[in-house]
KENUZA-460048 format. One record per residue (C-alpha): z, y, x; residue in one letter. Coordinates in steps of 0.05 Angstrom, whole numbers, padded with zeros to 5 digits, always signed. Last residue first. Layout:
ZYXA/...
//
This chain:
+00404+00432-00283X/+00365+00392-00319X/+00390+00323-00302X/+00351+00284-00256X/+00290+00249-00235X/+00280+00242-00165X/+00237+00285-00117X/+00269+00281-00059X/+00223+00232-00032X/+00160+00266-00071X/+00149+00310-00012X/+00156+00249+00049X/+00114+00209+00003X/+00057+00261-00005X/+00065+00268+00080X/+00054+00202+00077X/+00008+00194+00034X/-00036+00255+00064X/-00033+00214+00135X/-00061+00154+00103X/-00119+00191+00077X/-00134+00222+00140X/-00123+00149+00181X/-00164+00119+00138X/-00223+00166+00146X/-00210+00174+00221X/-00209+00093+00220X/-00274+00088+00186X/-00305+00138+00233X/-00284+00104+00295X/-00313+00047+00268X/-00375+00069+00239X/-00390+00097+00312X/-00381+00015+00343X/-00426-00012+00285X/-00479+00051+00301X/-00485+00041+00382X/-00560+00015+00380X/-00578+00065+00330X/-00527+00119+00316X/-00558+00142+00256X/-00503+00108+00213X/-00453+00144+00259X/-00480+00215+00240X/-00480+00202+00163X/-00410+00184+00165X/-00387+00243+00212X/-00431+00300+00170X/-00431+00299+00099X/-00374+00240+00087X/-00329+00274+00143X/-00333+00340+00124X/-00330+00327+00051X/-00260+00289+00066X/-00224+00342+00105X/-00248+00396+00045X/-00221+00355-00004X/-00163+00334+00033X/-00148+00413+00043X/-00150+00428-00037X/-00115+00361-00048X/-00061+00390-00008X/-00060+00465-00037X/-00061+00435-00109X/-00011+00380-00095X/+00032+00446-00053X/+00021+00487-00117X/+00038+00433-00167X/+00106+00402-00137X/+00126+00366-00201X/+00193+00369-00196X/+00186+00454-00174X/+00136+00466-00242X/+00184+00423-00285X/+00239+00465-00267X/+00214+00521-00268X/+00178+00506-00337X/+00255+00495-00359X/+00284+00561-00324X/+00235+00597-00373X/+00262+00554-00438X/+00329+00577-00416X/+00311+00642-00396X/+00270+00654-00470X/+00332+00621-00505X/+00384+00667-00484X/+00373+00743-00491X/+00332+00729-00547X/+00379+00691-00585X/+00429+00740-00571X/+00381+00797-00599X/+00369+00748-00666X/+00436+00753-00670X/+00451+00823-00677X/+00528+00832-00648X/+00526+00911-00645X/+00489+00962-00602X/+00418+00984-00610X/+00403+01021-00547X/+00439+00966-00499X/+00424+00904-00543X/+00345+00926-00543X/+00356+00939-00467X/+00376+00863-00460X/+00319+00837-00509X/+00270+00869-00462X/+00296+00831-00410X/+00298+00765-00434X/+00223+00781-00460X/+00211+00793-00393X/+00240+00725-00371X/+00198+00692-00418X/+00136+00722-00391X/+00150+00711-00324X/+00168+00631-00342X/+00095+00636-00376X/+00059+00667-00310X/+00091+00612-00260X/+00071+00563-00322X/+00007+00592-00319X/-00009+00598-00248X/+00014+00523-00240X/-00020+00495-00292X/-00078+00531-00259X/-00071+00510-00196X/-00046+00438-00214X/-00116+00431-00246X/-00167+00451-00210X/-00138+00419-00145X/-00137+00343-00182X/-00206+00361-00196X/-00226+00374-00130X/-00177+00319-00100X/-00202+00266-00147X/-00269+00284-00132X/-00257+00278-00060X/-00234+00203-00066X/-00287+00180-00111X/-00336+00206-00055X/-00312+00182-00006X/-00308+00111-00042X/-00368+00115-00040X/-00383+00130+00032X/-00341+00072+00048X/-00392+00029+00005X/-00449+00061+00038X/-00416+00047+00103X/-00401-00027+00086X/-00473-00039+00074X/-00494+00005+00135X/-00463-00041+00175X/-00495-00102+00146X/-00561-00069+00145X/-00554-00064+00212X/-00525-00135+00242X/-00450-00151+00248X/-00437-00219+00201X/-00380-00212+00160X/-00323-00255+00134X/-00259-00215+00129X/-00199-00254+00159X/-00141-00275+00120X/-00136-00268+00043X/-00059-00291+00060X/-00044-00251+00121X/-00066-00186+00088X/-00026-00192+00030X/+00033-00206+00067X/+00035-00153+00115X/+00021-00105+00060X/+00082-00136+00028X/+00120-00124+00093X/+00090-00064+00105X/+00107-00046+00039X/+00183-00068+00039X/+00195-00041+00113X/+00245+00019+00092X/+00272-00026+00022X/+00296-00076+00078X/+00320-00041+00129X/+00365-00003+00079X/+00390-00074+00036X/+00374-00066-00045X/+00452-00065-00055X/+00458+00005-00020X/+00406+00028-00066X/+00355+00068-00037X/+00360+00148-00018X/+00374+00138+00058X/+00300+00087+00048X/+00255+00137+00102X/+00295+00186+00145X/+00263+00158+00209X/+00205+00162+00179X/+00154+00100+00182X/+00080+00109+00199X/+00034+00070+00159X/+00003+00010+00182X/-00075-00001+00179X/-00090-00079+00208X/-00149-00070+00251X/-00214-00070+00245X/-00253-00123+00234X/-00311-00074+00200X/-00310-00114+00135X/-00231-00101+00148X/-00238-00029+00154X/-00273-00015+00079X/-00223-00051+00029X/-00164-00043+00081X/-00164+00041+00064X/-00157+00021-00017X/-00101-00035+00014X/-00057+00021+00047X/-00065+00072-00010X/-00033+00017-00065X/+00010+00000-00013X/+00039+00072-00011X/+00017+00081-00082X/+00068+00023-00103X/+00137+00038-00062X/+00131+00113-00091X/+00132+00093-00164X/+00163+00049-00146X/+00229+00088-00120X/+00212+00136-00181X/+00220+00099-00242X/+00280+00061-00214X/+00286+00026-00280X/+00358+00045-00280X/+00350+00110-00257X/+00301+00124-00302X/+00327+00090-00363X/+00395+00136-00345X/+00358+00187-00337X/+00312+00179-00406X/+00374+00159-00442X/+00415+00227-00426X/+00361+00273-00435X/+00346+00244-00499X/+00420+00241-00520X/+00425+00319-00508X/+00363+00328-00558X/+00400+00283-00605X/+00459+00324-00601X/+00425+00391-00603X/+00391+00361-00671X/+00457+00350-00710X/+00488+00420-00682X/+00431+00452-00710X/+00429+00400-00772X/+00503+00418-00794X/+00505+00472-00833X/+00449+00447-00872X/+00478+00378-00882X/+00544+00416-00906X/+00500+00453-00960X/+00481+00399-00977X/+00541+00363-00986X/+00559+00422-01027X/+00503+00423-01078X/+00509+00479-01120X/+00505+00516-01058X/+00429+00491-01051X/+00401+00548-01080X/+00450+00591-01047X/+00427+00557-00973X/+00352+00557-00987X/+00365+00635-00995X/+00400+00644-00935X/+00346+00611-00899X/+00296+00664-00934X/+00340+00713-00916X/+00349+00701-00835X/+00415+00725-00814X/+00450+00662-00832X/+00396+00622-00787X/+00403+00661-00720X/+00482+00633-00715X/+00464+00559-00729X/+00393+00566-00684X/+00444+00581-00625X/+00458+00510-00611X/+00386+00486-00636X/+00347+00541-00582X/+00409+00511-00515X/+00384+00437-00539X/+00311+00460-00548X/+00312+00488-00463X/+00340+00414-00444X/+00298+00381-00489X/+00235+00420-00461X/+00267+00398-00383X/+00284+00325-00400X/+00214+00311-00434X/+00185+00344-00376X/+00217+00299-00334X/+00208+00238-00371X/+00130+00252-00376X/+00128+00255-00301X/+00168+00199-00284X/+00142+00150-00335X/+00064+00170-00298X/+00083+00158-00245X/+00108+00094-00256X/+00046+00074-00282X/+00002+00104-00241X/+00036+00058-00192X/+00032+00004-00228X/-00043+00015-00235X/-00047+00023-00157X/-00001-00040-00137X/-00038-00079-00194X/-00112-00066-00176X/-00102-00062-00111X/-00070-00135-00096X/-00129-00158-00143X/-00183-00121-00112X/-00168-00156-00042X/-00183-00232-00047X/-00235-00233-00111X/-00272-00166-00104X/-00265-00164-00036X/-00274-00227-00005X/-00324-00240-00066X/-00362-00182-00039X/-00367-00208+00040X/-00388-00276+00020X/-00439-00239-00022X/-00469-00205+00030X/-00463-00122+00029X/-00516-00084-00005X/-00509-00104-00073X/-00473-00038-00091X/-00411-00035-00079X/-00389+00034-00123X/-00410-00010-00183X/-00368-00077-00159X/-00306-00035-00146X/-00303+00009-00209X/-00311-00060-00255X/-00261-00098-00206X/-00212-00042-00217X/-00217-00033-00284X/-00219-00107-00297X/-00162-00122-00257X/-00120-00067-00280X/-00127-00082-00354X/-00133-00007-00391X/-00070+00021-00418X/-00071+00046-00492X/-00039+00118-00506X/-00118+00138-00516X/-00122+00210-00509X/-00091+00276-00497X/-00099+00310-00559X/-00076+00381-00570X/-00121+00421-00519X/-00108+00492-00496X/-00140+00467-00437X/-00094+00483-00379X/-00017+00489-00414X/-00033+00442-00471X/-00075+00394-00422X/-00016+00382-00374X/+00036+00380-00441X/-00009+00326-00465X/-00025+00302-00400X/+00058+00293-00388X/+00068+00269-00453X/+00013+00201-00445X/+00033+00196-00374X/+00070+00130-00403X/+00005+00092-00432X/+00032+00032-00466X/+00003-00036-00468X/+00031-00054-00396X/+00011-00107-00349X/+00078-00144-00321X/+00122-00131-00258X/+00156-00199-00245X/+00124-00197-00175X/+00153-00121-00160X/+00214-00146-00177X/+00220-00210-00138X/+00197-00179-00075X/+00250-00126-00077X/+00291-00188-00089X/+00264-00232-00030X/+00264-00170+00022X/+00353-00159+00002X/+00352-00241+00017X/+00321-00244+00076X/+00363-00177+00098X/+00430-00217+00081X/+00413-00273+00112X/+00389-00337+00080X/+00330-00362+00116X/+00338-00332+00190X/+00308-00254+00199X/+00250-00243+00222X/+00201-00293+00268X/+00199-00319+00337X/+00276-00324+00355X/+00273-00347+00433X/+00313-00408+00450X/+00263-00454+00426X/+00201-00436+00462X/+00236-00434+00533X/+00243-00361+00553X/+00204-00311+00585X/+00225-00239+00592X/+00185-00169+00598X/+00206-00096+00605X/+00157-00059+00561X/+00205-00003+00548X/+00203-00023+00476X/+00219-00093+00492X/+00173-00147+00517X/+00165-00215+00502X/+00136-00289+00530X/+00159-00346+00499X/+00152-00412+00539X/+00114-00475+00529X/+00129-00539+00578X/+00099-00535+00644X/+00039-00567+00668X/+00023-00515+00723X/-00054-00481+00725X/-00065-00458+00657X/+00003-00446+00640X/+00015-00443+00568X/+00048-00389+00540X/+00074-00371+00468X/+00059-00293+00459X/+00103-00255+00410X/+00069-00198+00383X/+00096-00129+00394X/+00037-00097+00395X/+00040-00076+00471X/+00066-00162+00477X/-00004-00169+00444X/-00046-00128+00485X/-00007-00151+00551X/-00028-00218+00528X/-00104-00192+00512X/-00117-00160+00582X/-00091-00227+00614X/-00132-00276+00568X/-00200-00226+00598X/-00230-00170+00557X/-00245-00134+00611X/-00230-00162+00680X/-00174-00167+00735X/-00120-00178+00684X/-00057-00198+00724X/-00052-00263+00748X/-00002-00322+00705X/-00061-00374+00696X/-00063-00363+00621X/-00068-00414+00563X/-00046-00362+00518X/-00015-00375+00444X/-00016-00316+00403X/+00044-00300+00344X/+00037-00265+00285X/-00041-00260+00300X/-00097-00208+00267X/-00090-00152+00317X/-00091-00202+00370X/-00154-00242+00347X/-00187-00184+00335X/-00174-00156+00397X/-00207-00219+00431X/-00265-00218+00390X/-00271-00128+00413X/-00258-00153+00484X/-00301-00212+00486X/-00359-00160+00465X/-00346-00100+00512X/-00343-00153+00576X/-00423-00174+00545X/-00442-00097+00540X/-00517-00115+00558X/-00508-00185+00530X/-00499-00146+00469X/-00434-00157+00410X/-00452-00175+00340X/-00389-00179+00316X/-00393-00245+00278X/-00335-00255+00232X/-00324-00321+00207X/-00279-00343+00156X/-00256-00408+00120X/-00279-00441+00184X/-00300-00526+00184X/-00376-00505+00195X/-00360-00459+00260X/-00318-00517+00285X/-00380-00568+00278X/-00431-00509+00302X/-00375-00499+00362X/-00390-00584+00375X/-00456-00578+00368X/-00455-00527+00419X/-00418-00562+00468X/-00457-00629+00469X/-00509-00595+00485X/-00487-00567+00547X/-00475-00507+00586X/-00439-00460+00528X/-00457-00393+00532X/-00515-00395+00506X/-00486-00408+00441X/-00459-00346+00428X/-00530-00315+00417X/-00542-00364+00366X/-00476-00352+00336X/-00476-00282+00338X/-00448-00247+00390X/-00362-00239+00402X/-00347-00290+00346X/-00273-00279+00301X/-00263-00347+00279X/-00217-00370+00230X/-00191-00446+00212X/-00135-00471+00162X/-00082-00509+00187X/-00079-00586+00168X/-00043-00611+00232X/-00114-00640+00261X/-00142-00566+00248X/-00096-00537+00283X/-00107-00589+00343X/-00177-00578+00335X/-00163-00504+00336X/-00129-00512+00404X/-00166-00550+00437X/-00226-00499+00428X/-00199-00430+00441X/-00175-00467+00510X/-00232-00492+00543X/-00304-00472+00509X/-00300-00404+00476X/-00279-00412+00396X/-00271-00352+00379X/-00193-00377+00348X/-00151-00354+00295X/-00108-00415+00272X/-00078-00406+00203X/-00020-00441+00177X/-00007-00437+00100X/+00052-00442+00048X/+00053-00433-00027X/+00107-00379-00061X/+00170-00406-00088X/+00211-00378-00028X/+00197-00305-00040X/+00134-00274-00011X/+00172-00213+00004X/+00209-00246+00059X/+00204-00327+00065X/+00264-00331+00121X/+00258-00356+00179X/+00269-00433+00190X/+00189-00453+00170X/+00162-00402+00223X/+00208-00438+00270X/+00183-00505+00256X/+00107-00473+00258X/+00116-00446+00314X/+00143-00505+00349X/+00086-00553+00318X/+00032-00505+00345X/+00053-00515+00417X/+00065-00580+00414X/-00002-00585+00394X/-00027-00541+00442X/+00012-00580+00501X/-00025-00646+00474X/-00090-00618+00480X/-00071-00588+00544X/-00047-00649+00575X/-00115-00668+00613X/-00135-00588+00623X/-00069-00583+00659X/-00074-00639+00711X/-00148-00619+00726X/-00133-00544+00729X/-00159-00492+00686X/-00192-00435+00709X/-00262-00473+00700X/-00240-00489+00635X/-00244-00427+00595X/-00181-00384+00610X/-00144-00372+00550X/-00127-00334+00476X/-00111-00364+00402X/-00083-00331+00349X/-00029-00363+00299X/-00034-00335+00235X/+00031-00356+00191X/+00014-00349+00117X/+00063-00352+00058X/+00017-00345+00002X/+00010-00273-00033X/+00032-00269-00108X/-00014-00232-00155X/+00010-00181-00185X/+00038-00206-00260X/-00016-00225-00327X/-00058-00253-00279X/-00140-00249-00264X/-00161-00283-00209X/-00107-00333-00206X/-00080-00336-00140X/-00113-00389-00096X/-00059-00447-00074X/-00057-00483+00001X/-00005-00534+00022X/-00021-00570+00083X/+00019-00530+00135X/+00084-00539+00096X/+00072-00611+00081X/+00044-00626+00155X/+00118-00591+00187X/+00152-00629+00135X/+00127-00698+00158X/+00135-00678+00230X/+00081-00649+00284X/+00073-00685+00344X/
//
């Protein structure tokens, strides 16, 4: 039986606010999946204690899921057990109405729909007792399988359930999988995954164990208690590093303030020849991003499935992509700011020595001379403004730095990314997208922010996220599936007109800073012969023998930060990737008849996967891309 604090943590449920002034905090959610033998491979003695056995079960995860530590989710965040379950007679059954009995929420992946489903069960009894479970789920996805492909079917519910569990209880006889989608295929699925599995015999009444394998797949088994389940204990020091990075992102706040607004101005100077480069005010996240979601939707898809995503999902986007633009955006415009101060600070300390040979200074200084302290403030204002130029460089890398400008910016479009990919794969109950991990991912990070800690911090938040708006409801029928394709083909198409336009423009600013920085450095150059023919100490030569390189090694320098031929060259390629499949893969699974929910699949995670693999090569790029002193 489960104690007092085991119901009050399971029993606790809180929505985010739809709309918040700070990204939306994720629950703490444990999702407990749920595989076995139905009940005619369960023995007599067993199948009488099993009810109790899954209880027990359930109340040992749930005591060690309360003992680890909280993560990104921070302590103060509200707590949630959720029992995945397809709710096949025998096992699936006992053990989501002991979940249920605890207080844990209910979701059930189906392998037909319900009516179909329901022939499965021999009495009447049975089915109005899966129509009572069915009516007590916060989710159900029904896949739609065939009779035809029945094995196919429980396989696809059953992966579900494993992709979607932290840790899966099997009521399993012990035999080795002898057919598809059987309890034995989906524990060596899970321990594969690395998903503890919490075994009940179906044949012996034995107390739980914890099955697990390492990476060579070399198993052990273990009484439940003396196996960790979970991360790290409460407390520790990598608990603790997770709960800070997941304290900063979580105090984050919407900003007023557009901070790419010097970047597109010097962006749009260089391509457009234009001055102006628009409003400096920062639109809500939410409402953009709800507003841009619930247009490129449609009204195709149900509206259970909608509010999943435009209530659940679109809020975690919103903030982790705006933020991200955000941050961005502070990098790029302090970087060029850093560089053009840079190149003005070497113009200002040579502008003293240019000015006395320029007569109509000269003049402004003997009409002044009557004045000495003005004449003193005229000396003086070269020197005056190189200081303040060199203070500018100084304050916007130390607020950089400080802020850590470019660490989120990085942390934020990699989960930003992960959940845009989510918002069309988990209508499809597909699995959870991770992205891949370098091994030379974090060396950069603060020793103080904990290494493991700030290398897993978006798939643990990602992790997070998902757990908490749970499974996506759905019901697998044709115009369902072409619903979710039209939306995916939407968001295609946002995707490559980013990358078209986004190619446009870093080629040509680019090709004309390349061509400006040539420019500058022939004017270097031409100053140099000028010294050698004329002779003498003019200073207007010595200015032009110096500024133009420094001002040339500037645009360098702002050119090789922001890495604008390989962005070009890679949204050029993405572009192209992305056209091919929206005009020809997309369009070919939807016409797939009989076999089109099982084509959009594959095509849905070729999609993800392409755009996944251009963040990460985009992250591996930008790694090394800090901001720093002009140098």
């Amino acid at each position: 039986m489960l104690n007092p604090a085991s119901r009050q943590i399971v029993a606790r449920t809180a929505m985010a606010d739809p709309q918040s002034s700070s990204p939306p905090r994720p629950r703490r959610v444990i999702q407990i999946g749920v595989t076995g033998h139905r009940l005619n491979r369960i023995s007599p003695a067993m199948a009488a204690v099993l009810p109790e056995k899954c209880e027990q079960a359930l109340g040992a995860i749930v005591k060690a899921w309360a003992e680890a530590g909280p993560g990104v989710t921070d302590g103060e965040a509200q707590a949630l057990v959720r029992v995945i379950s397809p709710l096949a007679e025998g096992a699936d059954r006992m053990a989501a109405r002991a979940g249920l009995a605890m207080g844990a929420e209910l979701a059930c992946p189906l392998p037909f729909h319900a009516e179909e489903y329901k022939q499965d069960f021999a009495s009447e009894e049975s089915r109005q007792e899966f129509d009572a479970l069915v009516a007590r789920a916060s989710a159900v996805f029904d896949a739609g399988g065939s009779r035809a492909e029945a094995e196919a079917a429980y396989e696809r519910a059953g992966q579900i359930v494993v992709e979607q569990a932290d840790v899966l209880i099997a009521v399993w006889d012990g035999e080795a999988a002898h057919r598809r989608g059987g309890t034995a295929q989906m524990v060596d699925e899970a321990l594969a995954l690395g998903v503890p599995v919490v075994w009940l015999h179906a044949i012996e009444a034995q107390e739980p164990r914890v099955l697990s394998a390492d990476e060579k797949g070399n198993r052990t088994c273990a009484p439940i208690g003396a196996t960790p389940l979970f991360g790290p204990p409460a407390g520790s020091a990598q608990d603790q590093a997770c709960s800070r990075a997941g304290r900063a992102y979580f105090s984050e706040r919407q900003p007023g303030f557009q901070s790419a607004w010097f970047f597109r101005w010097f962006r749009d100077l260089v391509t457009e020849g234009r001055l102006w480069p628009g409003s400096m005010r920062v639109a809500n996240f939410e409402e953009t991003a709800r507003s841009e979601w619930r247009e490129a939707m449609g009204n195709g898809l149900p509206e259970a499935t909608r509010r999943y995503l435009l209530d659940k999902l679109c809020p975690h986007y919103a903030w982790a992509d705006g933020l991200s633009q955000y941050y961005a955006g502070l990098l790029r415009s302090g970087s060029v700011m850093a560089n053009l101060c840079a190149a003005g600070a070497v113009l200002f300390a040579l502008a003293g020595l240019l000015a006395d040979s320029i007569e109509l200074w000269s003049k402004r200084v003997r009409a002044v001379g009557r004045h000495p302290h003005l004449l003193e403030w005229f000396n003086r204002l070269p020197s005056l403004i190189e200081f303040l130029l060199i203070a500018a460089i100084l304050s916007i890398i130390y607020a950089g730095r400080r802020k850590q400008w470019h660490q989120r910016w990085l942390k934020y479009r990699q989960l930003a990314e992960r959940l845009r990919q989510s918002s069309y794969l988990w209508p499809l109950g597909c699995s959870l997208l991770k992205g891949r991990e370098w091994p030379h991912a974090g060396l950069n990070e603060s020793p103080k922010a904990g290494l493991d800690a700030n290398r897993n911090w978006v798939n643990a938040l990602f992790h997070a996220i998902a757990r908490d708006i749970g499974l996506a409801p759905g019901r697998v029928e044709p115009s369902y599936v072409r619903a979710v394709g039209a939306w995916m083909d939407r968001t295609l198409e946002g995707q490559i007109r980013y990358h078209e336009g986004n190619h446009e423009k870093m080629e040509r600013l680019n090709h004309r800073l390349h061509g400006a920085g040539i420019a500058l450095f022939a004017v270097t150059l031409a100053a140099c012969v000028a010294h050698l023919i004329l002779g003498g100490e003019a200073a207007w030569l010595l200015t032009l023998a110096t500024a133009p390189p420094a001002l040339g090694a500037a645009l360098y320098a702002i050119t090789s930060q922001g890495e604008f031929a390989r962005s070009a060259d890679r949204s050029l390629a993405m572009s192209r990737e992305l056209t091919a499949l929206r005009s020809a893969d997309l369009p070919q699974a939807l016409g797939a008849g009989g076999e089109m929910f099982a084509e959009v699949r594959k095509v849905a995670l070729r999609v993800a996967e392409a755009m996944m693999a251009e963040t990460d090569d985009w992250n591996v790029v930008f790694k090394y891309r800090p901001l720093h002193l002009p140098g």
